[in-house]
PDB file of N, CA, C and O in Angstrom:
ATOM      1  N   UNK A   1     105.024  93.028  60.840  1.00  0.00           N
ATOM      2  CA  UNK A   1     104.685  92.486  62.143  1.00  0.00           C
ATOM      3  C   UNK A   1     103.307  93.023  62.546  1.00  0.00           C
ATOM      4  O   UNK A   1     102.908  94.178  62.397  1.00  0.00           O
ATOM      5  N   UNK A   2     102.718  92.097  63.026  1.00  0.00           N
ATOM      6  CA  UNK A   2     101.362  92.491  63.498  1.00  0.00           C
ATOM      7  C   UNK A   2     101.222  92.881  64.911  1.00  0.00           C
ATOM      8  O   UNK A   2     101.806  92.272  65.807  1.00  0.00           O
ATOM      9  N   UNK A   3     100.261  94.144  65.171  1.00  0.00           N
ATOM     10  CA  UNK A   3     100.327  94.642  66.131  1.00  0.00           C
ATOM     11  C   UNK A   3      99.104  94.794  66.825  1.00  0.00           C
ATOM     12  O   UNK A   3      98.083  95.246  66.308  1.00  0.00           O
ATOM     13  N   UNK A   4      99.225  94.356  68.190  1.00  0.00           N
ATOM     14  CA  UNK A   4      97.822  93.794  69.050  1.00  0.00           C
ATOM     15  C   UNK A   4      97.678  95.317  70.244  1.00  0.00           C
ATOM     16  O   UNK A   4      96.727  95.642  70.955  1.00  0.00           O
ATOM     17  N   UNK A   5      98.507  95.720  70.130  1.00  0.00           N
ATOM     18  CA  UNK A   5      98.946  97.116  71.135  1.00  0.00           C
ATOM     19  C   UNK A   5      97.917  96.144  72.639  1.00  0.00           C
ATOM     20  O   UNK A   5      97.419  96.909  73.464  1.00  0.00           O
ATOM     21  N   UNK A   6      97.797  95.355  72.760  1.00  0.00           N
ATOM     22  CA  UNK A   6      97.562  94.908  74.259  1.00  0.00           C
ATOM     23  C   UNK A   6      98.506  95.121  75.303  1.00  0.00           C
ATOM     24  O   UNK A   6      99.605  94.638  75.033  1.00  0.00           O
ATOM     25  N   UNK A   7      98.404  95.920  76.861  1.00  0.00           N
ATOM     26  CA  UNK A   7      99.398  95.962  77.763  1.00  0.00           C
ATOM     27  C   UNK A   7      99.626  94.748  78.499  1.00  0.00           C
ATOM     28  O   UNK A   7      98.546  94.239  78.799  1.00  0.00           O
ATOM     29  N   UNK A   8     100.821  93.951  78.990  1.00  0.00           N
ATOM     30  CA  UNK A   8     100.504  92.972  79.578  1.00  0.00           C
ATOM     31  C   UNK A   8     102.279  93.391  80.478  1.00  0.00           C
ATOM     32  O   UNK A   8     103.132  94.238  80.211  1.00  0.00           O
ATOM     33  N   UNK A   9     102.212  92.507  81.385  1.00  0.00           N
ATOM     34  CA  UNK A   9     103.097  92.305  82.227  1.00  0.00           C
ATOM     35  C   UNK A   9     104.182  91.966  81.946  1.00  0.00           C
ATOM     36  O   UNK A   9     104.229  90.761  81.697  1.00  0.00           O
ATOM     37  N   UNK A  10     105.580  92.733  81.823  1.00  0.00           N
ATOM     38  CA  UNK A  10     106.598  91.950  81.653  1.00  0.00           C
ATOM     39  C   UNK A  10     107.733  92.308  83.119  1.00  0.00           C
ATOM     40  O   UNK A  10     107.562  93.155  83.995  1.00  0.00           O
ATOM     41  N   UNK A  11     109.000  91.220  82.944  1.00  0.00           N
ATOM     42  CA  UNK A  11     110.123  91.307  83.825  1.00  0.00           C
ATOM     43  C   UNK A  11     111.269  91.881  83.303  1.00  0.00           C
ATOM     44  O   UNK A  11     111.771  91.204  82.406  1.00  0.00           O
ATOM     45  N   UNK A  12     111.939  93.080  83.618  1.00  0.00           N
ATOM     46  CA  UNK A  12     112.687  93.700  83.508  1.00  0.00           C
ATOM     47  C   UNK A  12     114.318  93.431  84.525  1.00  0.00           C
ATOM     48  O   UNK A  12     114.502  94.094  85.546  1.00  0.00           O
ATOM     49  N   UNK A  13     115.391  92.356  84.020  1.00  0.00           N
ATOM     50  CA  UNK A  13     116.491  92.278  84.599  1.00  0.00           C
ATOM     51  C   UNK A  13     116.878  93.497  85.347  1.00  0.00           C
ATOM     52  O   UNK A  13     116.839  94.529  84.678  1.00  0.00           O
ATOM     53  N   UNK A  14     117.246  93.612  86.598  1.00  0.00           N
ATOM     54  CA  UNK A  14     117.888  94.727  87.317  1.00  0.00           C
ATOM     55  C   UNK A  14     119.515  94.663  86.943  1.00  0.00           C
ATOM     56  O   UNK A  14     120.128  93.604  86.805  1.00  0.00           O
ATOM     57  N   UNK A  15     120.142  96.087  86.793  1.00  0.00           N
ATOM     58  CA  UNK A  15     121.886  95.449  87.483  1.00  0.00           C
ATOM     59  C   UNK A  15     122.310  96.294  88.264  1.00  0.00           C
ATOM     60  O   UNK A  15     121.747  97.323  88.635  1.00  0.00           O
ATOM     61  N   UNK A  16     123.525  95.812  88.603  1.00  0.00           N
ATOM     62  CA  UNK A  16     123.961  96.263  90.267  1.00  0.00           C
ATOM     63  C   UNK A  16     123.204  95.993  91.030  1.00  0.00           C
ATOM     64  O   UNK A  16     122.933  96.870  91.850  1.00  0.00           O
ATOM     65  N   UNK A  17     122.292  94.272  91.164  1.00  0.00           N
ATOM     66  CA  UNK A  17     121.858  94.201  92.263  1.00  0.00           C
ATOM     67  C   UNK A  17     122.669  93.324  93.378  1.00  0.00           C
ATOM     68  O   UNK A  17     122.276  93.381  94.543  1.00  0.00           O
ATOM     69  N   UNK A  18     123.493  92.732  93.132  1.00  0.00           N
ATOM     70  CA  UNK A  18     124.297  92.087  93.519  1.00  0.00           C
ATOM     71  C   UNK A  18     124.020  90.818  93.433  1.00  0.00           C
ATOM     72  O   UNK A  18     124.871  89.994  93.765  1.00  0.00           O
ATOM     73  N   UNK A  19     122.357  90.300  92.817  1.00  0.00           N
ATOM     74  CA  UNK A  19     122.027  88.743  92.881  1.00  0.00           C
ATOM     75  C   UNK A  19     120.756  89.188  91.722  1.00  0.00           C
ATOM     76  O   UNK A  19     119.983  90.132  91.882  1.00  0.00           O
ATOM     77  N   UNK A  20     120.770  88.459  90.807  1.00  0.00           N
ATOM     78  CA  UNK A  20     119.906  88.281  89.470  1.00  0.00           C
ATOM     79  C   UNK A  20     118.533  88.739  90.572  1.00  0.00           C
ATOM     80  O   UNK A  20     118.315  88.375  91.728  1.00  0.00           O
ATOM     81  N   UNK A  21     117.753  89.682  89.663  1.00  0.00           N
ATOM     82  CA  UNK A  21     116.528  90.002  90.203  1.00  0.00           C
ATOM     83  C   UNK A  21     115.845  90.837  89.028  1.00  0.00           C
ATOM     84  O   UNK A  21     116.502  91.543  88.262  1.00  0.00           O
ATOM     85  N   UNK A  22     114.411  90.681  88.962  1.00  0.00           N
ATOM     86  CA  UNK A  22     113.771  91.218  87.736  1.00  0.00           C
ATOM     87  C   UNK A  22     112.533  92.324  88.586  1.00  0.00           C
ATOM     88  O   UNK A  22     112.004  92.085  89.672  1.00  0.00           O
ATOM     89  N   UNK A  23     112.371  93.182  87.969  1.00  0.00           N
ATOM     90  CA  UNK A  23     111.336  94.124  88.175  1.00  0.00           C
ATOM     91  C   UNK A  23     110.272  93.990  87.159  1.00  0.00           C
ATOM     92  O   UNK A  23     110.605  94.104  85.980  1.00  0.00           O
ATOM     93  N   UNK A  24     108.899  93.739  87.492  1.00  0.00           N
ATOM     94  CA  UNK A  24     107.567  93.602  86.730  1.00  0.00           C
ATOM     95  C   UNK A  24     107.194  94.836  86.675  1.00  0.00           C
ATOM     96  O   UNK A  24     107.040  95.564  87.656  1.00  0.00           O
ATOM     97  N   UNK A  25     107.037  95.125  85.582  1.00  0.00           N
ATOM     98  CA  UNK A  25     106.362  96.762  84.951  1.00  0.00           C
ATOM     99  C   UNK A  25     105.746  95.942  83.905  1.00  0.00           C
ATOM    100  O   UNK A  25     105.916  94.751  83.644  1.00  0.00           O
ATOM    101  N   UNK A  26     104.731  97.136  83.166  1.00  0.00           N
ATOM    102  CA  UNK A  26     104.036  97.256  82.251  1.00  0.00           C
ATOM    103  C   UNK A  26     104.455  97.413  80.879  1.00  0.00           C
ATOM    104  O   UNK A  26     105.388  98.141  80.540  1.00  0.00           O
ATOM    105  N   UNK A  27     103.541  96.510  79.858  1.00  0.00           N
ATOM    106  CA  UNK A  27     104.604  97.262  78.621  1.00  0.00           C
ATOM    107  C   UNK A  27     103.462  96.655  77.841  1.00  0.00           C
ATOM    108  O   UNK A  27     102.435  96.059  78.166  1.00  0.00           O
ATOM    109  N   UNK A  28     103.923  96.963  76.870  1.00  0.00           N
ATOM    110  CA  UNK A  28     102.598  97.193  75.053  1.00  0.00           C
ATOM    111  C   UNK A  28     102.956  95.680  74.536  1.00  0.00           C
ATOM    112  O   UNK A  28     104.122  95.313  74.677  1.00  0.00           O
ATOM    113  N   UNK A  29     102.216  94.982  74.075  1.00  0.00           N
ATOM    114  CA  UNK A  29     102.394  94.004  73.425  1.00  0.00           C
ATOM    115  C   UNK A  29     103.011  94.783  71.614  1.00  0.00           C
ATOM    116  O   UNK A  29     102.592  95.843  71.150  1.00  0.00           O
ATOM    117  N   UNK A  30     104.019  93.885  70.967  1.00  0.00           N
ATOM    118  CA  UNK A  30     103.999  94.827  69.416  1.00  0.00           C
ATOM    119  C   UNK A  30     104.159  93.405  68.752  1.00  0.00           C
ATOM    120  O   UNK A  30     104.756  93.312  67.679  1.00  0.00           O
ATOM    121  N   UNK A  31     103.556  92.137  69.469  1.00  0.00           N
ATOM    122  CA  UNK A  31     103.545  91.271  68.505  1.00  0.00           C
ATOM    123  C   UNK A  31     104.251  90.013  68.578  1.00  0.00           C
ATOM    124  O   UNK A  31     105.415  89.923  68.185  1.00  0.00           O
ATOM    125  N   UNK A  32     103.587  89.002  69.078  1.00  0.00           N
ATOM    126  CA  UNK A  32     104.583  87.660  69.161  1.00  0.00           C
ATOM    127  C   UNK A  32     105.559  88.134  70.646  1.00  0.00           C
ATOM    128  O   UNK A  32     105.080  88.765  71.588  1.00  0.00           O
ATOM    129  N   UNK A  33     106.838  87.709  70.566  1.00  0.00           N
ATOM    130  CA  UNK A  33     107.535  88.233  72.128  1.00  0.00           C
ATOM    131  C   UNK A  33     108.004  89.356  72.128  1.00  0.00           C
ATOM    132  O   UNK A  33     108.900  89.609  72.933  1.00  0.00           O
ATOM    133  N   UNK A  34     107.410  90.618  70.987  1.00  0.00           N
ATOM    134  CA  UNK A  34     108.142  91.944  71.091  1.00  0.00           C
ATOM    135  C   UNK A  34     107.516  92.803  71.982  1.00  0.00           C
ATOM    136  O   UNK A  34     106.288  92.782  71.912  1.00  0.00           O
ATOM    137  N   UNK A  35     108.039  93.604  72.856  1.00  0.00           N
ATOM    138  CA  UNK A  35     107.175  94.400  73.931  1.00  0.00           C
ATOM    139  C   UNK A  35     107.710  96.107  73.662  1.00  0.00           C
ATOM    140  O   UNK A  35     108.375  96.640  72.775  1.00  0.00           O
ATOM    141  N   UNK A  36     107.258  96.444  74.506  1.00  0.00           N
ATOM    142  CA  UNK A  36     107.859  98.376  74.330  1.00  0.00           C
ATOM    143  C   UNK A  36     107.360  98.359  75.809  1.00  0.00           C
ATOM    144  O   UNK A  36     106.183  98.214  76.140  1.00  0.00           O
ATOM    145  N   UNK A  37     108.415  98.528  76.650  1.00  0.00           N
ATOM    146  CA  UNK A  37     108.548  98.574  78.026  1.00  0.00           C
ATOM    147  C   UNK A  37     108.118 100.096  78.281  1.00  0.00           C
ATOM    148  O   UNK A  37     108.635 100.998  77.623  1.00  0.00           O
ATOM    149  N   UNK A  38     107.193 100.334  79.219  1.00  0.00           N
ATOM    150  CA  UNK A  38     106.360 101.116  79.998  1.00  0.00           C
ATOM    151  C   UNK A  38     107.321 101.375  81.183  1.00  0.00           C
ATOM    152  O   UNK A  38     108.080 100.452  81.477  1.00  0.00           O
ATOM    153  N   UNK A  39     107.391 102.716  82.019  1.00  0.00           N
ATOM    154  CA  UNK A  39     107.657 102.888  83.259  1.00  0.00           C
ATOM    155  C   UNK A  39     106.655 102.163  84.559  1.00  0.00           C
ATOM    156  O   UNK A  39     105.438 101.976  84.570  1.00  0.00           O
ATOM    157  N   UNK A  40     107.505 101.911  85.418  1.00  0.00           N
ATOM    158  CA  UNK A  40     105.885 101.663  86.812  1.00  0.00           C
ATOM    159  C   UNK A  40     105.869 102.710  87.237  1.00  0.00           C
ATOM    160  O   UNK A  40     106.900 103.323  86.959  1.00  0.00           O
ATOM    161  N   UNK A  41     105.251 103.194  87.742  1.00  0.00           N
ATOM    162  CA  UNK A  41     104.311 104.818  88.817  1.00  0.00           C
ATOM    163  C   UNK A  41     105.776 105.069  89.390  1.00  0.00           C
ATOM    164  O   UNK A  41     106.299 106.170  89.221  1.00  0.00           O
ATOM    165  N   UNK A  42     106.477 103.988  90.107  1.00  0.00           N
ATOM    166  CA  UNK A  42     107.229 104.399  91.091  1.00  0.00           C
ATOM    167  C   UNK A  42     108.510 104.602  90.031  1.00  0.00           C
ATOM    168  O   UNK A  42     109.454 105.166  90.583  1.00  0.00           O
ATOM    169  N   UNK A  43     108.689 104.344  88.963  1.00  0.00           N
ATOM    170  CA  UNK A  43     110.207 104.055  88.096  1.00  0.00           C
ATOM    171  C   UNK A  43     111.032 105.424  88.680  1.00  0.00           C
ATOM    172  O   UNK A  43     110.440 106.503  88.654  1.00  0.00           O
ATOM    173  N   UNK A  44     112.400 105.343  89.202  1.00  0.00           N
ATOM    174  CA  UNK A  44     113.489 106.247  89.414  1.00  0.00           C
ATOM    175  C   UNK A  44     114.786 105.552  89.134  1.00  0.00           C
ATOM    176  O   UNK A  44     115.253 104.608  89.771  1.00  0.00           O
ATOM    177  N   UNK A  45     115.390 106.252  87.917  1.00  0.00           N
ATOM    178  CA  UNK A  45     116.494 105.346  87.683  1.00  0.00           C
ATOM    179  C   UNK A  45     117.462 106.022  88.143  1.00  0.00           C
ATOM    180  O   UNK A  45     118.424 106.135  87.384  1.00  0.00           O
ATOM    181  N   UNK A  46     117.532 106.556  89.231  1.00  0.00           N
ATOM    182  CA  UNK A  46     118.749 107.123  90.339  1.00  0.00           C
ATOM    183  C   UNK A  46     118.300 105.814  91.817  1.00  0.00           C
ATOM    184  O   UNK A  46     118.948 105.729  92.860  1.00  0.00           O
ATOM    185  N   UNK A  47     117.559 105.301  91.606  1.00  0.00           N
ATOM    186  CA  UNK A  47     117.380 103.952  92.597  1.00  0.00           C
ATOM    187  C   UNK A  47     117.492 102.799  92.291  1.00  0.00           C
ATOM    188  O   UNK A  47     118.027 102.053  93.110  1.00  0.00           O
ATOM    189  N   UNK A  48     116.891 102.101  90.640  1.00  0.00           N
ATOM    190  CA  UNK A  48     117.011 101.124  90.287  1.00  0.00           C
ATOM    191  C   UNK A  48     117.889 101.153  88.468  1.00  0.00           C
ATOM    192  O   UNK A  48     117.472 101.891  87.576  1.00  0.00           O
ATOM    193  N   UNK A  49     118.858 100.388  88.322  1.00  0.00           N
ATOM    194  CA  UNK A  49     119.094 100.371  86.719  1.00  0.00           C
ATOM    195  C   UNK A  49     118.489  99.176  86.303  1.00  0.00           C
ATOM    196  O   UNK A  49     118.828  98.070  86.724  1.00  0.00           O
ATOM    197  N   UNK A  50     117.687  99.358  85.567  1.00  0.00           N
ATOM    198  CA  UNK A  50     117.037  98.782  84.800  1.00  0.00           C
ATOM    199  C   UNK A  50     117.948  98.163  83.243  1.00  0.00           C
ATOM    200  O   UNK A  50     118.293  98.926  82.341  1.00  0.00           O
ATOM    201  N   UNK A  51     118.199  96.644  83.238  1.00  0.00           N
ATOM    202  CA  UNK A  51     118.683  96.333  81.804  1.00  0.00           C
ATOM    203  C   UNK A  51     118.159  97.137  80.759  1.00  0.00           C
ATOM    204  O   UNK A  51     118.993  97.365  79.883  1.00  0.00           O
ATOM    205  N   UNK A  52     116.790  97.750  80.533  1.00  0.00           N
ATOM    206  CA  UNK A  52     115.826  97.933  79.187  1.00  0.00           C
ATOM    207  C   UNK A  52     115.378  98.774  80.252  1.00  0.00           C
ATOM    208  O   UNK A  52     115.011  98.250  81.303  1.00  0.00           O
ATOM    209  N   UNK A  53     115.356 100.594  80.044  1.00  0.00           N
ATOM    210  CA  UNK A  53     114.886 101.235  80.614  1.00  0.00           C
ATOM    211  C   UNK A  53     113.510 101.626  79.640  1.00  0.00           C
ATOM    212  O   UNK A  53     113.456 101.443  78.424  1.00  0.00           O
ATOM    213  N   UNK A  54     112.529 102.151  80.407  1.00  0.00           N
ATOM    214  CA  UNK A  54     111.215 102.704  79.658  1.00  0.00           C
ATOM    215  C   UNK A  54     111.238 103.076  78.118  1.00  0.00           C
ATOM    216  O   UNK A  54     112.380 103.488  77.909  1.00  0.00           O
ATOM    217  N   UNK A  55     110.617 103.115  77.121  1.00  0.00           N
ATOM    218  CA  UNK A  55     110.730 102.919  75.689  1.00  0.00           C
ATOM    219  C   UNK A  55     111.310 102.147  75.257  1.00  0.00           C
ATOM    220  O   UNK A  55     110.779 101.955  74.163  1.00  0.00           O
ATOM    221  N   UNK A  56     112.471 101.212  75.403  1.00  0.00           N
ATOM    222  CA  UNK A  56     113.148 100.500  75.178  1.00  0.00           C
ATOM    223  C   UNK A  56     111.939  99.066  74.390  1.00  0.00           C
ATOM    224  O   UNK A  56     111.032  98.444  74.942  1.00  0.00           O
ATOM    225  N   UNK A  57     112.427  98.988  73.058  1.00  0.00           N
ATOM    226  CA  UNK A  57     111.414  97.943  72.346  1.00  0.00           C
ATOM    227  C   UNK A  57     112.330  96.532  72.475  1.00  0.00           C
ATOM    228  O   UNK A  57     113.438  96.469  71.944  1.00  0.00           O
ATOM    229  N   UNK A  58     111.685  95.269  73.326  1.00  0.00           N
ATOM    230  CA  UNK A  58     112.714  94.179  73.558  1.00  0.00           C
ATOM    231  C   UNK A  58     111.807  93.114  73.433  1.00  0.00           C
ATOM    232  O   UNK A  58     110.595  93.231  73.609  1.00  0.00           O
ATOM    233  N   UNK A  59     112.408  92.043  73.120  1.00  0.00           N
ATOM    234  CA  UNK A  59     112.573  90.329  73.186  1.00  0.00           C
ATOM    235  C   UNK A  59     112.284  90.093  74.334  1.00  0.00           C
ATOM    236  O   UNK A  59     112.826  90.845  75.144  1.00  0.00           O
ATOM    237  N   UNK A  60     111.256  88.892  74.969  1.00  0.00           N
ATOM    238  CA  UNK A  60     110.843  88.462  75.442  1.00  0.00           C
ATOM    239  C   UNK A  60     110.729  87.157  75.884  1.00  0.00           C
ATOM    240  O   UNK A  60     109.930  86.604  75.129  1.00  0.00           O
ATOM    241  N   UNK A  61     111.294  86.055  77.086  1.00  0.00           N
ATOM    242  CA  UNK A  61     111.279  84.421  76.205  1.00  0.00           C
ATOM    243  C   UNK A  61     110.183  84.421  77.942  1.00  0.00           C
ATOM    244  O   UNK A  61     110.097  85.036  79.005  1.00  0.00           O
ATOM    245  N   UNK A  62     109.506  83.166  77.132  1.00  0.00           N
ATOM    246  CA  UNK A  62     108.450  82.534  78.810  1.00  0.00           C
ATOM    247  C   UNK A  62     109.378  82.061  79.734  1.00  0.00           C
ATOM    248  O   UNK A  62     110.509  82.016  79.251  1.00  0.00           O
ATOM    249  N   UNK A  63     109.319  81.775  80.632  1.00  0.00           N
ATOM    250  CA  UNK A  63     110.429  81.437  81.986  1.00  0.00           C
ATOM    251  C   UNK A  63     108.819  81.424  83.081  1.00  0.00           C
ATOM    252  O   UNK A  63     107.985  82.268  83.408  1.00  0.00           O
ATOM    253  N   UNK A  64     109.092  79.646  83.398  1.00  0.00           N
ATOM    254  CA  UNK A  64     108.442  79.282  84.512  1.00  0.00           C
ATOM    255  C   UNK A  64     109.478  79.698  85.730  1.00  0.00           C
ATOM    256  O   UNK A  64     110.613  79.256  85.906  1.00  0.00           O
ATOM    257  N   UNK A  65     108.693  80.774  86.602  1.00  0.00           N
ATOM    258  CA  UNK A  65     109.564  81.236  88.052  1.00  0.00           C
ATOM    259  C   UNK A  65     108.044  80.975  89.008  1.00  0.00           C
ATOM    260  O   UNK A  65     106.879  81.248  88.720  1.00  0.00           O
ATOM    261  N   UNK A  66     108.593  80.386  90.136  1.00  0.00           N
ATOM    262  CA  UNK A  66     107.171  80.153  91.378  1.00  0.00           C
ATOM    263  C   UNK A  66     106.153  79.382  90.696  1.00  0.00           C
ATOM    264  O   UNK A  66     105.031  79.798  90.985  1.00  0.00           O
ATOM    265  N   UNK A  67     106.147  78.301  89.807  1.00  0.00           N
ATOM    266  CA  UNK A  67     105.357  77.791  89.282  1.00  0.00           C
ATOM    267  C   UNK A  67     104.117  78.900  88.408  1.00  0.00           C
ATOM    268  O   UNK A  67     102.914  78.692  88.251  1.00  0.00           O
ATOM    269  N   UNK A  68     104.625  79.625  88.131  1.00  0.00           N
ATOM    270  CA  UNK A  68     103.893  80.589  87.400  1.00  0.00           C
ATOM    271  C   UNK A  68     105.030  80.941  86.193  1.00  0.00           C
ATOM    272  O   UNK A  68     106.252  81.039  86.302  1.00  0.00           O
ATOM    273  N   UNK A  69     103.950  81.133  84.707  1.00  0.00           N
ATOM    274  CA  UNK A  69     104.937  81.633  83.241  1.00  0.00           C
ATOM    275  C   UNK A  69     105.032  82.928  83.449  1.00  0.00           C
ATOM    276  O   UNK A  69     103.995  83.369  83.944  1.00  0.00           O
ATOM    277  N   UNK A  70     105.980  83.849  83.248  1.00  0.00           N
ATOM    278  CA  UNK A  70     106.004  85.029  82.903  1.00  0.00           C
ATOM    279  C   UNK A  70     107.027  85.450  82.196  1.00  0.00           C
ATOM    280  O   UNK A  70     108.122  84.889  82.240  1.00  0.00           O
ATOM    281  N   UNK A  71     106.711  86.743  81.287  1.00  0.00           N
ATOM    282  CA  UNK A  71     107.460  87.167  80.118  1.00  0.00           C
ATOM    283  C   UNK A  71     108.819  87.911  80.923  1.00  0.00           C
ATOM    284  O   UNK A  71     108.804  88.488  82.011  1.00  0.00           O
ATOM    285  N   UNK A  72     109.814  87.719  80.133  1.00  0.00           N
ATOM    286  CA  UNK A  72     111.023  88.286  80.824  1.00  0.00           C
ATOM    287  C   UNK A  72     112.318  89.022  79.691  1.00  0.00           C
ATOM    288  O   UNK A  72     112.960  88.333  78.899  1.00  0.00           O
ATOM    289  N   UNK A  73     112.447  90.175  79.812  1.00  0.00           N
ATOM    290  CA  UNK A  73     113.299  90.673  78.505  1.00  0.00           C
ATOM    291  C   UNK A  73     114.624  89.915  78.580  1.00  0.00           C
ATOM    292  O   UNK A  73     115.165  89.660  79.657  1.00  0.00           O
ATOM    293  N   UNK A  74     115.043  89.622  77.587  1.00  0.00           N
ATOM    294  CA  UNK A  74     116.499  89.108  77.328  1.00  0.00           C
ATOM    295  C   UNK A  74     117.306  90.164  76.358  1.00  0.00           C
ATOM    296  O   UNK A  74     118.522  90.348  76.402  1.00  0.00           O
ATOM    297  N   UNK A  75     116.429  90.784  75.521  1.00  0.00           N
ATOM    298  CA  UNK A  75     117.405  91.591  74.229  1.00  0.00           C
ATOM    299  C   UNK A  75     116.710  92.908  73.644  1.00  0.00           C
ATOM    300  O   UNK A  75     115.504  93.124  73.760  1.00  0.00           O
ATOM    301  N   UNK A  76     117.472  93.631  73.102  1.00  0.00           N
ATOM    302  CA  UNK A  76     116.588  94.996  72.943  1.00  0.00           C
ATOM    303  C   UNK A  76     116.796  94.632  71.438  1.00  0.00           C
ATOM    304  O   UNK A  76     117.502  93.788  70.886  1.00  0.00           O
ATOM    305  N   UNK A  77     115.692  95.830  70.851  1.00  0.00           N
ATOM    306  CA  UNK A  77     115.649  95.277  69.307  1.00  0.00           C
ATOM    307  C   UNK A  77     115.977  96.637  68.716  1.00  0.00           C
ATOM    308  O   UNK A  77     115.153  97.504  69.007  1.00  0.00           O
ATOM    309  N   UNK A  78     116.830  96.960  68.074  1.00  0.00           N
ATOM    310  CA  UNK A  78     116.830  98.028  67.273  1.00  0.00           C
ATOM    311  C   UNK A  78     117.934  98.682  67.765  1.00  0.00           C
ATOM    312  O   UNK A  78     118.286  99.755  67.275  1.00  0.00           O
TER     313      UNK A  78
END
């Protein structure tokens, strides 16, 4: 797999939120839709659970939300 190490924006599923909701953090591109999820400044996972917490290397599919594309994890890899 080829690796671009570019950071770009991804959406991170919350749970226990009581209604589907994604958190945008930072994460490494590792190639095509594979990412390696980054913490945000604020990350506390005694406030938010995160599906794919920080290091976590995951799958990615495009999803038009607000008339805007953005990357969104669906699956962890490994």
């Amino acid at each position: 797999m080829e690796m671009d190490s570019s950071t770009r924006t991804i959406y991170i599923p919350l749970l226990e939120e009581g209604t589907p909701v994604a958190r945008p953090t930072q994460a490494i591109s590792l190639g095509g839709d594979v990412f390696r999820v980054l913490a945000t400044s604020d990350y506390d996972p005694t406030n938010e659970t995160w599906q794919y917490p920080p290091g976590t290397i995951v799958r990615c599919a495009r999803e038009a939300r607000d008339g805007e594309e953005i990357w969104v994890a669906f699956a962890q890899i490994g």
